[in-house]
N, C-alpha and C positions, 0 to 999 in steps of 0.2 A: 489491615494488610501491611507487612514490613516492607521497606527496603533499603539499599544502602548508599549513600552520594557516593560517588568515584568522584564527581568535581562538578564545581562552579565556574562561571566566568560570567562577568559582566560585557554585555552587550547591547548595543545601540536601544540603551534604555530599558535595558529588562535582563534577563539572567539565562545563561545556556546551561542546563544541567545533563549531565550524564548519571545513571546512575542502574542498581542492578537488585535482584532478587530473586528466590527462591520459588520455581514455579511449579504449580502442581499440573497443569495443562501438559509440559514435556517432561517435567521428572528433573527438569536440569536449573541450572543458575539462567537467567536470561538481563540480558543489559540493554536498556534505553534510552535515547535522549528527549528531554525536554526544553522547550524556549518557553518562556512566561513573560510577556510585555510588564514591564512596572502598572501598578492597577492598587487601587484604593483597598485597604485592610478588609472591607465586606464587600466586594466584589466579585462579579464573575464572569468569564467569558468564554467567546465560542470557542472550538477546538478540531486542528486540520489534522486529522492521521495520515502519512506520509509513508509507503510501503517502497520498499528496496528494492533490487531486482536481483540477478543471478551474480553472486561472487559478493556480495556486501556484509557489511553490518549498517545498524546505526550510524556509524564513523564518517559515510561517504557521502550523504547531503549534507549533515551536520557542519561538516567539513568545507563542502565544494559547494552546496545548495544554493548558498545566499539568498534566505527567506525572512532571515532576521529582522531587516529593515520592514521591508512589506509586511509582517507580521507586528513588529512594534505601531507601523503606522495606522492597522486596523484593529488594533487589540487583539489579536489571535494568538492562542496557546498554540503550539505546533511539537506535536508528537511523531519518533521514527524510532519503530520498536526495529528488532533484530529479523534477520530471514530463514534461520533457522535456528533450531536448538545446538547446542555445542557440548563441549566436553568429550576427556580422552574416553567413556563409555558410551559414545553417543556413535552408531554406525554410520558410516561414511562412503563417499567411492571415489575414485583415481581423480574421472571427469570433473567441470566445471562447472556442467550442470543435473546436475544430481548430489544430494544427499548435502552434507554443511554447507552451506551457503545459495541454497537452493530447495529452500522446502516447501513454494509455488502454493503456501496458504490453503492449505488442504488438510485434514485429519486421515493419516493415512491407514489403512487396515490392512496390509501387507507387512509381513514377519522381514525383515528382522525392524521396520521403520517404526510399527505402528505402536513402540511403546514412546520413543520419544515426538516423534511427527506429528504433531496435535496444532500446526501453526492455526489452521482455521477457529479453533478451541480460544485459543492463547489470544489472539486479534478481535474477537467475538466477544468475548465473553469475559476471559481474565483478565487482560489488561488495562479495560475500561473502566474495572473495578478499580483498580489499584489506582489507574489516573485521576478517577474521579474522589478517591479517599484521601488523597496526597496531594492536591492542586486544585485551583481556583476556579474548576472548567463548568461552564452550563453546557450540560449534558444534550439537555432538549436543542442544543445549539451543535449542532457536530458534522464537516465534511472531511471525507476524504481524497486523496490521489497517492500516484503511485509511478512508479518508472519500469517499465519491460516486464519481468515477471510482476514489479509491486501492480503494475498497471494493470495487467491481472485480475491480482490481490482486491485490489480498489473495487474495479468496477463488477467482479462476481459480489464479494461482499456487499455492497451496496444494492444491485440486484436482488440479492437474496434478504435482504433488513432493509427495503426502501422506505422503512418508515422511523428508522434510527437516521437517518443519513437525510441532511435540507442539500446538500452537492455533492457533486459526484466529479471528478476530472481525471487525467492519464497522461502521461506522458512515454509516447514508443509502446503503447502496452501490446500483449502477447494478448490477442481478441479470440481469439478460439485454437484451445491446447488443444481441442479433436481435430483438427487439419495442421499440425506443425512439428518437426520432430523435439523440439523443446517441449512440447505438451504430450505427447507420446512416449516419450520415454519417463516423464516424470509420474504421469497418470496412471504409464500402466505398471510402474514402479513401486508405486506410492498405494494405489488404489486395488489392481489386478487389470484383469484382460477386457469384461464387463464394459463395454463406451458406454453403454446406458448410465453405469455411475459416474461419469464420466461429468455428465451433461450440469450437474451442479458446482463445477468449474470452469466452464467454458462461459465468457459475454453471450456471444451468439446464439450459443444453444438457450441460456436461459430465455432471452428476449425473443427467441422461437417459442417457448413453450410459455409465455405469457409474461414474463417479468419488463416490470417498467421504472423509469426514473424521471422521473419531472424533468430534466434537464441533464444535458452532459457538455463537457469539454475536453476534445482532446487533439493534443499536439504532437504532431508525427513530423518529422526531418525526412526532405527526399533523399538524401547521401546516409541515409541509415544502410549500413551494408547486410544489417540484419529485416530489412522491410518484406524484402518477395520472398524469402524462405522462412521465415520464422514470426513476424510480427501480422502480415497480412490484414494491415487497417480495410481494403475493401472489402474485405468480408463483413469487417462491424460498421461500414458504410451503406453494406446494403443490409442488414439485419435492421438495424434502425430506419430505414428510408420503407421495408416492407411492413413494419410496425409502427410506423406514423407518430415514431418516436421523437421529440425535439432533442438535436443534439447539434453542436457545433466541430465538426472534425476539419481541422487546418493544417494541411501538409506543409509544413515551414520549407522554401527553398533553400538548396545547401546542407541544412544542418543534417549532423549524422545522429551516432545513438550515446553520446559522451554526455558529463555532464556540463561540458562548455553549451551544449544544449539545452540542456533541463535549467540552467542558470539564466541563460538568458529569457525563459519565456515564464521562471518561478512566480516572477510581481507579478503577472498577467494573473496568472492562477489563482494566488492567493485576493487578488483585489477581486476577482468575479468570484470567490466563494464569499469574502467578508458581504460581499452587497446579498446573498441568499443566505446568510448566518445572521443580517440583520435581526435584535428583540425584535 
């Protein structure tokens, strides 16, 4: 599997690559970044997939994240693919959230989306391939997290593959698209009218109908202005507490839904997945 460097940089002991390729999942060009900790010629290590949220690319943890250090200090590869498919043939709409930059990790089967819309495809399946072809990662070793939609992203994903994924975490995530209008309009956008299909996107719904994770962590800001209309952490507060699920959910006082947020509580994260990504 090809791809192309956009760039390098050297960082706190390891390398930040961006870089891009031809995907068959959306039909389109897709661009990702990679951090690789400096690591011995036959080496391999664990690897943290890091999902966006609504209006991003790659660009904005990469950017603003500051995971770097925490990631060189525990050997972790750290992967942030893109949030949706792009390009001038790729259908779009006016809003912020819907359609580019907002494609809520779903394979969509609604016209005109469902030929590029394949992010659940592409996150699943395609780009583990590629990561695992082109970098140093033990596969058997792999967590993810994610921010508002990635958060999402994250925790259906993992949900749904709990036996690919040793962690699981979230940052602000969107816990169930069936009660919020950011998942309502995306789902029934993306998917059709149907909630029953619904439910393979939604945290809550799945951990109703039987899905489990050995563990979770997630960090929510009370001054999130997006909390009581869109994000609604008591809902995956009580979905887990009905399913005897262990999970650690910490409403951070103050903090909103920025990434002066997600920056500050990054080390936390990445240090409680290096200790469950332990050989």
């Amino acid at each position: 599997m090809t791809m192309e460097t956009i760039s390098t940089n050297r960082s706190h002991g390891g390398t930040q690559g961006v870089y891009k390729h031809q995907s068959g999942a959306t039909g389109t060009e897709m661009t990702f970044s990679v951090f690789v900790p400096d690591c011995a010629a036959d080496a391999t290590m664990p690897v943290l997939w890091y999902l966006s949220g609504l209006t991003c690319t790659h660009a904005n943890v990469t950017e603003k994240g500051e995971f770097r250090a925490a990631c060189a200090e525990h050997g972790i590869i750290f992967v942030a693919p893109d949030t949706s498919p792009r390009g001038d043939d790729v259908p779009d709409d006016e809003a912020y959230d819907f359609g580019k930059g907002a494609g809520f990790y779903v394979n969509a089967t609604q016209a005109p989306w469902a030929q590029h819309f394949q992010m659940r495809r592409y996150i699943e399946e395609e780009l583990p391939d590629l990561i695992a072809a082109n970098f140093p990662v033990d596969m058997a070793r792999q967590g993810i997290t994610g921010h508002s939609m990635g958060g999402h992203g994250a925790l259906t994903i993992a949900l749904r593959n709990p036996d690919r994924f040793r962690s699981t975490s979230a940052f602000s995530p969107i816990v169930s698209p069936l009660n919020c209008p950011w998942g309502e309009k995306a789902l029934t956008g993306y998917i059709g009218a149907n909630k029953a299909a619904w439910r393979d996107y939604d945290a809550c719904a799945l951990i109703e109908d039987g899905a489990r994770l050995s563990d979770l962590l997630v960090d929510q800001g009370t001054a999130d202005n997006f909390l009581e209309e869109q994000l609604k952490t008591h809902l995956l507060e009580e979905a887990v507490a009905s399913a005897g699920m262990s999970a650690t959910i910490r409403m951070q006082e103050g903090y909103d839904h920025s990434y002066y947020f997600i920056s500050t509580f990054m080390a936390d994260h990445v240090a409680w997945h290096a200790e469950r990504l332990k050989a």
